[in-house]
Structure formats: C-alpha cells, structure tokens
DSSP file (Angstrom, degrees, kcal/mol; ACC not computed):
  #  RESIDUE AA STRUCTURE BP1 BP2  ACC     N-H-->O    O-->H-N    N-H-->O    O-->H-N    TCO  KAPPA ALPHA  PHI   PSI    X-CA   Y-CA   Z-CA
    1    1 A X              0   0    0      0, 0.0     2,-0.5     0, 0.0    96,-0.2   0.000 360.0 360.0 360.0 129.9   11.3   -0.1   16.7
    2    2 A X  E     -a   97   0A   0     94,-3.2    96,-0.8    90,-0.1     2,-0.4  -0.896 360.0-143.8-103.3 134.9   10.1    3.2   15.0
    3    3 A X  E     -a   98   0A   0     -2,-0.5     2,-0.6    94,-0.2    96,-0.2  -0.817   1.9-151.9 -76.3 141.3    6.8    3.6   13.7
    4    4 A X  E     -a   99   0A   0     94,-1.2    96,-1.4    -2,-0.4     2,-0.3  -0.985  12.3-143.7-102.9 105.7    6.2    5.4   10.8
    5    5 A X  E     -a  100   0A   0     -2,-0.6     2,-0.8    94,-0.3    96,-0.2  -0.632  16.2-146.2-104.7 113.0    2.5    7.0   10.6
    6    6 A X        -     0   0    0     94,-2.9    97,-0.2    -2,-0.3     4,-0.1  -0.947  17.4-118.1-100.8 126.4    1.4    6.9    7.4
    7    7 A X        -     0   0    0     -2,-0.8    -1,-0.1     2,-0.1     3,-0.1   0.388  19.2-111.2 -16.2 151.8   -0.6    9.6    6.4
    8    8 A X  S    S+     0   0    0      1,-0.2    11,-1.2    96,-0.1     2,-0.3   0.501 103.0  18.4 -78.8  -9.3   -4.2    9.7    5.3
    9    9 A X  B     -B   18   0B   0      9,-0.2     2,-0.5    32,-0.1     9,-0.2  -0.952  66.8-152.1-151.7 144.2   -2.9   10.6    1.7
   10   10 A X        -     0   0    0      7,-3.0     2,-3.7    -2,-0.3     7,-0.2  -0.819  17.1-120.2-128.7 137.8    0.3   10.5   -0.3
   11   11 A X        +     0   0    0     -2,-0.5     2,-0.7     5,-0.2     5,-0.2  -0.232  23.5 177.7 -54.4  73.3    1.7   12.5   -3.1
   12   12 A X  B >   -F   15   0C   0     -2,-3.7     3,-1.8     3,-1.1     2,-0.1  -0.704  58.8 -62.3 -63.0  84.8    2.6   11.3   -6.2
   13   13 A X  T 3  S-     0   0    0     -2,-0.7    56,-0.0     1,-0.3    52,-0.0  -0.564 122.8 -18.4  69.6-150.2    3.9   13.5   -8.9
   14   14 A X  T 3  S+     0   0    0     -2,-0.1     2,-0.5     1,-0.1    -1,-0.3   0.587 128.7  90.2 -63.8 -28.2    1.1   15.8   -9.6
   15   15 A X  B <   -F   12   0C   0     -3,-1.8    -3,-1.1    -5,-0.0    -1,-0.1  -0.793  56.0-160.4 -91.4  94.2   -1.3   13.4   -7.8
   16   16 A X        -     0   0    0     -2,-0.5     2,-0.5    -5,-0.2    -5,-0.2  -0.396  15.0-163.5 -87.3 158.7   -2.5   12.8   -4.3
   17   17 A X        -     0   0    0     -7,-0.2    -7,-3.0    -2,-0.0     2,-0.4  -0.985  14.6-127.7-135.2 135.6   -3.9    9.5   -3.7
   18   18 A X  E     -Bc   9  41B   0     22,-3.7    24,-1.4    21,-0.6     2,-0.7  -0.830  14.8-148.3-101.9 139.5   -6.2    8.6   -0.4
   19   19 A X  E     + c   0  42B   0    -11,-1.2     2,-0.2    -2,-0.4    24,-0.2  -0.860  26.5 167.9 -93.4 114.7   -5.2    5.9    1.5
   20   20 A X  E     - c   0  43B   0     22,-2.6    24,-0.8    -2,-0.7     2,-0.3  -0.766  31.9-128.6-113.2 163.1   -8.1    4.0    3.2
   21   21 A X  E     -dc 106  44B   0     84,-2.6    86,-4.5    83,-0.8    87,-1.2  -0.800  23.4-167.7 -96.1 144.3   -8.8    0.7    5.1
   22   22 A X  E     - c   0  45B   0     22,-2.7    24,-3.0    -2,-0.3    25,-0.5  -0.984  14.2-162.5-113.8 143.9  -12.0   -1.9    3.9
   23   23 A X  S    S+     0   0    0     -2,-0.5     4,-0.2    22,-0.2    -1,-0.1   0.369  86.8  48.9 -88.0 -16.4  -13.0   -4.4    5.8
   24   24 A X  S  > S+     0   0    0      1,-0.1     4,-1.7     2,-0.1    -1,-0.1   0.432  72.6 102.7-118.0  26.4  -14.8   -6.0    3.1
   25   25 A X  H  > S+     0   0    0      1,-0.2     4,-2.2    -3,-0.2     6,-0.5   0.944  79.8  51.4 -65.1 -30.6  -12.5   -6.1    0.4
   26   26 A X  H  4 S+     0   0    0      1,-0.2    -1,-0.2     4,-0.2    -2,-0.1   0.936 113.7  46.9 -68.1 -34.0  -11.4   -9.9    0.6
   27   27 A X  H  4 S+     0   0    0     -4,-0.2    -1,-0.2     3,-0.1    -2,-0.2   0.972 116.5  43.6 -61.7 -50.9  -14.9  -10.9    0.6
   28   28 A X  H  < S-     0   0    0     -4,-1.7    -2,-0.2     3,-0.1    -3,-0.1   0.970 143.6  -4.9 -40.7 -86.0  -15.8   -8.6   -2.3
   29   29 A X  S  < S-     0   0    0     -4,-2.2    -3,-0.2     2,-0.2    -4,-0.1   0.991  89.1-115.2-112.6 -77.0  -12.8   -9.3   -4.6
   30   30 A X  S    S+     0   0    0     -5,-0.3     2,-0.4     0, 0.0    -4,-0.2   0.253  72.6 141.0 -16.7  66.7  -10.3  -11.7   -2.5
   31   31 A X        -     0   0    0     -6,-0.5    -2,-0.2     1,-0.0    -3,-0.1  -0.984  55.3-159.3-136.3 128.6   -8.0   -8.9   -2.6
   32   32 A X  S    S-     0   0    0     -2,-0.4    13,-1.4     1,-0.1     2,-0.3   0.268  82.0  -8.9 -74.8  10.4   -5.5   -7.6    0.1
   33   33 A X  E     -E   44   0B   0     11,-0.2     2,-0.2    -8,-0.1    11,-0.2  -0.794  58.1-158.9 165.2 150.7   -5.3   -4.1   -1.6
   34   34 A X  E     -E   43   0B   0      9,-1.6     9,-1.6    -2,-0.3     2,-1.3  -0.946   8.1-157.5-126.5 100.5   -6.3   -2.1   -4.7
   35   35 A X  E     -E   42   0B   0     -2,-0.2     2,-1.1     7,-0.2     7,-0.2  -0.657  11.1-174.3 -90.3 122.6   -5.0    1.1   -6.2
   36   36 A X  E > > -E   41   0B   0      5,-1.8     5,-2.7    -2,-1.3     3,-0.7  -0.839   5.2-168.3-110.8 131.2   -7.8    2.5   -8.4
   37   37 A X  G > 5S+     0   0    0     -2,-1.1     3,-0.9     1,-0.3     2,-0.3   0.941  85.0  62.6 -94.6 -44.0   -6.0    5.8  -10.3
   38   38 A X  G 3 5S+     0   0    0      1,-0.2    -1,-0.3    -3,-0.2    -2,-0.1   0.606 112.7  30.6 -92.2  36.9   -8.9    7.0  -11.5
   39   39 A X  G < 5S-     0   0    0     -3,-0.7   -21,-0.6    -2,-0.3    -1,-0.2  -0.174 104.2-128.2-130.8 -15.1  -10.3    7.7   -8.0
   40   40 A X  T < 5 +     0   0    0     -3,-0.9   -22,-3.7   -23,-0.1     2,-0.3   0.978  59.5 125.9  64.1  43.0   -7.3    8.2   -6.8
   41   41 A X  E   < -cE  18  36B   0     -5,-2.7    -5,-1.8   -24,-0.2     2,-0.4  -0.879  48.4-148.9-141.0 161.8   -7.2    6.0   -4.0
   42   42 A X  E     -cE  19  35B   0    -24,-1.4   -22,-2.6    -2,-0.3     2,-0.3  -0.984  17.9-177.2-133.7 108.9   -5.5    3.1   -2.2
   43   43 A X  E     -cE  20  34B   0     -9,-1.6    -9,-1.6    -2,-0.4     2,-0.2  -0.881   1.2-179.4-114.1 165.2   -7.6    0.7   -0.3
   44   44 A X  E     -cE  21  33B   0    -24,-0.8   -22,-2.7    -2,-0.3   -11,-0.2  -0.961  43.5 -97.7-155.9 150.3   -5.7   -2.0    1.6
   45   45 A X  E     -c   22   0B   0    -13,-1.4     3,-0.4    -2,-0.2   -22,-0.2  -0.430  35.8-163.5 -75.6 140.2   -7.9   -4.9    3.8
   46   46 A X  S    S+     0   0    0    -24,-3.0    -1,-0.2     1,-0.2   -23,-0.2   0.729  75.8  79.1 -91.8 -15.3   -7.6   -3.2    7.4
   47   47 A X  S    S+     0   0    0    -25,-0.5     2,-0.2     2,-0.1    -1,-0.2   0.516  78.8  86.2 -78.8  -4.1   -8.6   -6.5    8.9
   48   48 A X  S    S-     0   0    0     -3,-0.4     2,-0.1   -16,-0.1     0, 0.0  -0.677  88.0 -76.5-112.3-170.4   -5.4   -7.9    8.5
   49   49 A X     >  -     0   0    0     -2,-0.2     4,-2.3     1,-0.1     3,-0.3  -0.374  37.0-110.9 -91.1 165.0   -2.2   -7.7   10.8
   50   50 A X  H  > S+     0   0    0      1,-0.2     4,-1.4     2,-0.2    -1,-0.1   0.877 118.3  50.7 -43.8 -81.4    0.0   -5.0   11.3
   51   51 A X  H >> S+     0   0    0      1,-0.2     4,-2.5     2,-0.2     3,-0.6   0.951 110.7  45.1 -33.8 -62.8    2.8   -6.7    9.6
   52   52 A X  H 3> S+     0   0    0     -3,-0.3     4,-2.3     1,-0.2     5,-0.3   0.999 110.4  61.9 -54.3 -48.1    0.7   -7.9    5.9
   53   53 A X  H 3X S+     0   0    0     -4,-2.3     4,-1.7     1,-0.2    -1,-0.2   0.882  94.5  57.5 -61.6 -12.4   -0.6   -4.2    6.1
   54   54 A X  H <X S+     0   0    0     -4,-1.4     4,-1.9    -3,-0.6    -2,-0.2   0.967 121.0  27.5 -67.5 -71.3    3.1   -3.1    5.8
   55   55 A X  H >< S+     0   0    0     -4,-2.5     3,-0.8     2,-0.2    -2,-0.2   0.977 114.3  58.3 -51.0 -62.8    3.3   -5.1    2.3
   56   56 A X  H >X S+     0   0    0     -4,-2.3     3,-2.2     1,-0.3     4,-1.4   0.856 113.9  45.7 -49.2 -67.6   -0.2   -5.0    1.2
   57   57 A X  H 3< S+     0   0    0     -4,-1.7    -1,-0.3     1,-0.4    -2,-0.2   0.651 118.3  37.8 -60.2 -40.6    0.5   -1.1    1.4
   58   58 A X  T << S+     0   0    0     -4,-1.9    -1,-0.4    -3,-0.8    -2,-0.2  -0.187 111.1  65.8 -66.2  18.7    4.0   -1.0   -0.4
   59   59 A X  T X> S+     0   0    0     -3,-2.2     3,-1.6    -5,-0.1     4,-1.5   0.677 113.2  31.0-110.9 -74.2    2.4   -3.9   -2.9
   60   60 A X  T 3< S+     0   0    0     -4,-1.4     4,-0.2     1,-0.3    -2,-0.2   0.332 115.1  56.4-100.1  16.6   -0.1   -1.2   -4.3
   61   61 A X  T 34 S+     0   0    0     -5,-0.4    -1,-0.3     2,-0.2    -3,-0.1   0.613  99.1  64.1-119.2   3.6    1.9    1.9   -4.0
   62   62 A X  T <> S+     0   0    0     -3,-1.6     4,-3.0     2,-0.2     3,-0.5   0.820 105.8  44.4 -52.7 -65.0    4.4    0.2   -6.1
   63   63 A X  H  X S+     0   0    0     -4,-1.5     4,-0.8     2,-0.2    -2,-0.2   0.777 105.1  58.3 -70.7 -13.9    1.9    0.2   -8.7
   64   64 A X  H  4 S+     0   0    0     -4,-0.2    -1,-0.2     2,-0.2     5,-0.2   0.500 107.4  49.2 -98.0   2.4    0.8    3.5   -8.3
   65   65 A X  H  > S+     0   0    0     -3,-0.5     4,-1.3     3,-0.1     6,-0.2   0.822 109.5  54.5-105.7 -41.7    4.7    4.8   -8.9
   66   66 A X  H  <>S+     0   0    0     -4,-3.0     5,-2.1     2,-0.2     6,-0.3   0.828 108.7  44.1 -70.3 -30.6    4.9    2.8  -11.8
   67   67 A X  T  X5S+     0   0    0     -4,-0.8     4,-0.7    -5,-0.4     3,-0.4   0.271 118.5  41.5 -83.5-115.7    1.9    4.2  -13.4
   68   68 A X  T  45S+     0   0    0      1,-0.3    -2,-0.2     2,-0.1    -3,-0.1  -0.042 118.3  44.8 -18.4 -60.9    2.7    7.9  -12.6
   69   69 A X  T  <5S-     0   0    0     -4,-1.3    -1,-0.3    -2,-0.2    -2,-0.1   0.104 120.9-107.3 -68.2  19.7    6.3    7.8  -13.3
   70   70 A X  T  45S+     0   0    0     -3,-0.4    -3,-0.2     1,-0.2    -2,-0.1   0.657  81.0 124.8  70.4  25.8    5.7    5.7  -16.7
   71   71 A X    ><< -     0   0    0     -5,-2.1     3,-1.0    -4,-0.7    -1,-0.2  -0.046  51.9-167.6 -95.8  17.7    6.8    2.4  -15.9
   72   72 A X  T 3   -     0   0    0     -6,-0.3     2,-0.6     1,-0.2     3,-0.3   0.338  42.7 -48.3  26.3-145.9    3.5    1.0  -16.8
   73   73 A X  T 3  S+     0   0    0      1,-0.2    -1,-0.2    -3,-0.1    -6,-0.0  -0.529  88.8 120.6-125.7  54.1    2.3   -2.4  -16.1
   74   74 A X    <   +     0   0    0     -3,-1.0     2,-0.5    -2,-0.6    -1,-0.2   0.030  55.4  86.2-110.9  23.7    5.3   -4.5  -17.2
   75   75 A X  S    S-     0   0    0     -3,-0.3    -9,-0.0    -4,-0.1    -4,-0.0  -0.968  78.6-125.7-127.2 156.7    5.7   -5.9  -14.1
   76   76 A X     >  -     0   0    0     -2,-0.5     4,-0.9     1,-0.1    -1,-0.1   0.300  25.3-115.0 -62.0-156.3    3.9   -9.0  -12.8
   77   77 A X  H  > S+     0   0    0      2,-0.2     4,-2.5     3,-0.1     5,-0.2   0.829 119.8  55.0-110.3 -58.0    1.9   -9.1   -9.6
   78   78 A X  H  > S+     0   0    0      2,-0.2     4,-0.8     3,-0.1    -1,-0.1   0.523 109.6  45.0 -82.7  16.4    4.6  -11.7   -8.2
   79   79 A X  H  > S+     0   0    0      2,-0.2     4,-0.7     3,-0.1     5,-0.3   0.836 112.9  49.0 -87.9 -69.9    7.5   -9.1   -9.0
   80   80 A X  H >< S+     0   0    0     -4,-0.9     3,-1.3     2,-0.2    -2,-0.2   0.834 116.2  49.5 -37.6 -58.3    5.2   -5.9   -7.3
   81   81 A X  H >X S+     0   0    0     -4,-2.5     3,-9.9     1,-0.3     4,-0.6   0.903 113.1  52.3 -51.6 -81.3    4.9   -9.0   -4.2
   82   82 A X  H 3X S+     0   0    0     -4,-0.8     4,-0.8     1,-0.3    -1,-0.3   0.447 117.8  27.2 -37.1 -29.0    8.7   -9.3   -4.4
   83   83 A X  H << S+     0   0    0     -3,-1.3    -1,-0.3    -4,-0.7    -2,-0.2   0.189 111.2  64.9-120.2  36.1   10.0   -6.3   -4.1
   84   84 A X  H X>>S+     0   0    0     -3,-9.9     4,-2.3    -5,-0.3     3,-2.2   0.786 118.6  42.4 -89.5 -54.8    6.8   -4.7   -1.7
   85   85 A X  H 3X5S+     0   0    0     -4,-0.6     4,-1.4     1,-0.3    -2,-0.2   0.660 109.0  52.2 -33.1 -40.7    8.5   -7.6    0.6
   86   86 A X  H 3X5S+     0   0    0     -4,-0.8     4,-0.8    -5,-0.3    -1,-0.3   0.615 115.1  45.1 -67.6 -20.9   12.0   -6.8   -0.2
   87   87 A X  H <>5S+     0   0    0     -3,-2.2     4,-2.0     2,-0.2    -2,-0.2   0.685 114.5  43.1 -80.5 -11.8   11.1   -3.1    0.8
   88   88 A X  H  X5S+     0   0    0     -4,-2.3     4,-2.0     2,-0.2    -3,-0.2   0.853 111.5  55.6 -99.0 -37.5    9.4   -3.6    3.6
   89   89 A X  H >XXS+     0   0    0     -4,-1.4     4,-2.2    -5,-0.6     5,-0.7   1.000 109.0  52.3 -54.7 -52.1   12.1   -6.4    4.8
   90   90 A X  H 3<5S+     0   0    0     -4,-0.8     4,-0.4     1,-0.3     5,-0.2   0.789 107.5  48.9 -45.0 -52.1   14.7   -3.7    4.4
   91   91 A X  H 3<>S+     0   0    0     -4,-2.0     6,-3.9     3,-0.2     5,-1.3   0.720 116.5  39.6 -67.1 -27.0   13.1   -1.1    6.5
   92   92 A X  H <X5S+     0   0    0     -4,-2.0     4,-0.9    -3,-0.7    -2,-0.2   0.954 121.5  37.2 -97.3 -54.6   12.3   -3.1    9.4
   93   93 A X  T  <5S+     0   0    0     -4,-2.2    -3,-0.2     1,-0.2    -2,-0.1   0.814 136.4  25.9 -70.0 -22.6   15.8   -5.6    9.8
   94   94 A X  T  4<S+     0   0    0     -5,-0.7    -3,-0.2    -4,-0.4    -1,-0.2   0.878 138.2  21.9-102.5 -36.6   17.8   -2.4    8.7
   95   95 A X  T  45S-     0   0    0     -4,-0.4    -3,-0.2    -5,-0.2    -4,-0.1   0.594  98.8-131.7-104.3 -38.9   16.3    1.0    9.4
   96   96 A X     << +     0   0    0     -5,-1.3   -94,-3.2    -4,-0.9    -4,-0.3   0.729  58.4 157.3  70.4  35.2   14.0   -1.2   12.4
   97   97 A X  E     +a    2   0A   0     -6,-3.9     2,-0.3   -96,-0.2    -1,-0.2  -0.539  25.4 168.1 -46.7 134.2   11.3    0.7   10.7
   98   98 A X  E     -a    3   0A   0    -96,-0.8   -94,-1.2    -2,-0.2     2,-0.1  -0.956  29.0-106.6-149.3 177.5    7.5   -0.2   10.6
   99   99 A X  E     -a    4   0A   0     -2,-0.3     2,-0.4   -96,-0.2   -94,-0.3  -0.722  16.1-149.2-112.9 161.3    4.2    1.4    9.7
  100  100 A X  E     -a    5   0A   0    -96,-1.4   -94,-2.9    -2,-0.1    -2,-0.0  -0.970  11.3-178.3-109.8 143.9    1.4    2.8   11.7
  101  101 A X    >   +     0   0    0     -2,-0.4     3,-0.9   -96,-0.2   -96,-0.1  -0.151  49.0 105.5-120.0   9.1   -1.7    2.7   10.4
  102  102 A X  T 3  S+     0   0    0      1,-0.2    -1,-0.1     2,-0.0   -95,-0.1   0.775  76.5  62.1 -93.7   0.7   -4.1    4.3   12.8
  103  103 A X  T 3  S+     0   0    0    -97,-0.2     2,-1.7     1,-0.1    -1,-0.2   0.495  82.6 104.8 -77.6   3.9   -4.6    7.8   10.6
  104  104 A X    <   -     0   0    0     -3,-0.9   -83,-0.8     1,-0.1     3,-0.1  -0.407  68.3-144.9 -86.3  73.8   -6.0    5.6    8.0
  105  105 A X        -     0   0    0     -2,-1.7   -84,-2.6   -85,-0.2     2,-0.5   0.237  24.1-100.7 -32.6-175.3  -10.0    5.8    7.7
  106  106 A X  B     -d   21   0B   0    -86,-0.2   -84,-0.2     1,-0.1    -1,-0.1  -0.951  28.1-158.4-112.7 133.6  -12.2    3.2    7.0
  107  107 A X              0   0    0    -86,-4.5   -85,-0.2    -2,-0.5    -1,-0.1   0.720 360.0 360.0 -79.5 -18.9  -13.3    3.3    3.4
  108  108 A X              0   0    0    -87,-1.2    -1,-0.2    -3,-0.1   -86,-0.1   0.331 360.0 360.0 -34.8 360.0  -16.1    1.5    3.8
C-alpha cells in the first residue's frame, strides 16, 4: 500500500487552499469537513479514521474544483459523497493508493 502525503496546502487554479484538521467540527456543526473559499481553507474532522479522512478530504475538495473551475453548486451533497467514494475507491483497489495525513495541522 502507498501512502500519499497530502500536503499542508493545495493549488487550485489561481488559489491555494489550507488544508487543516478540527477536532471540534462535528460537535460545532455535525459536519465531517468544510471548504470555506473565502478563507481559503479545507477543514476535515481529524478525529476520525484514516480511511473516512480519505473521503471526507476528496468530499470537500470536490467542491472546491467545482467552484474554481465553474461548475458551481449543481451538484447535490449525495452526488459530491458518491463520487469522493468512487475516487477514493478507485485509488486504493486500483492504484492501492491511500492518504497520509500527518502534515496536516490542527486548525483548532
């Protein structure tokens, strides 16, 4: 199995976005991740396991290529689920891909 270290930020178009972990987002909001564009930022709950952070993190960087590249917000939240799961299936049964997360601050 290869890991794949994701970075503490990622490029979009003209845009870098930081990625961080919260430990209190689910409590806050009940939400396993957030992209907020105008902060530029990707939080995803670090408290959960290594696998759900693989989705959660391809869930909300889904939405953050659809806004930059102009695909707006015409897809639901259980299409974004479907295919952050269909990517993430793909890289690990196919590539045997999977992510590491430990460059990732805490955003808290």
């Amino acid at each position: 199995m290869k890991k794949l270290r994701i970075p503490p930020t990622v490029k979009l178009g003209p845009h870098t976005y930081k990625i961080r972990r919260s430990s209190s987002m689910r409590a806050d909001d009940e939400l396993l991740g957030k992209a907020h564009y105008k902060r530029q930022t990707i939080d995803i709950d670090g408290t959960m396991p290594e696998s759900e952070l693989m989705v959660i993190f391809l869930h909300e960087l889904i939405h953050v290529i659809a806004r930059v590249y102009h695909a707006g917000d015409q897809y639901s939240e259980d299409t974004i689920d479907s295919m952050a799961n269909g990517f993430a299936t793909f890289l690990k049964d196919n590539l045997d891909i999977t992510f590491d997360f430990r460059d990732i601050p805490n955003g808290d």
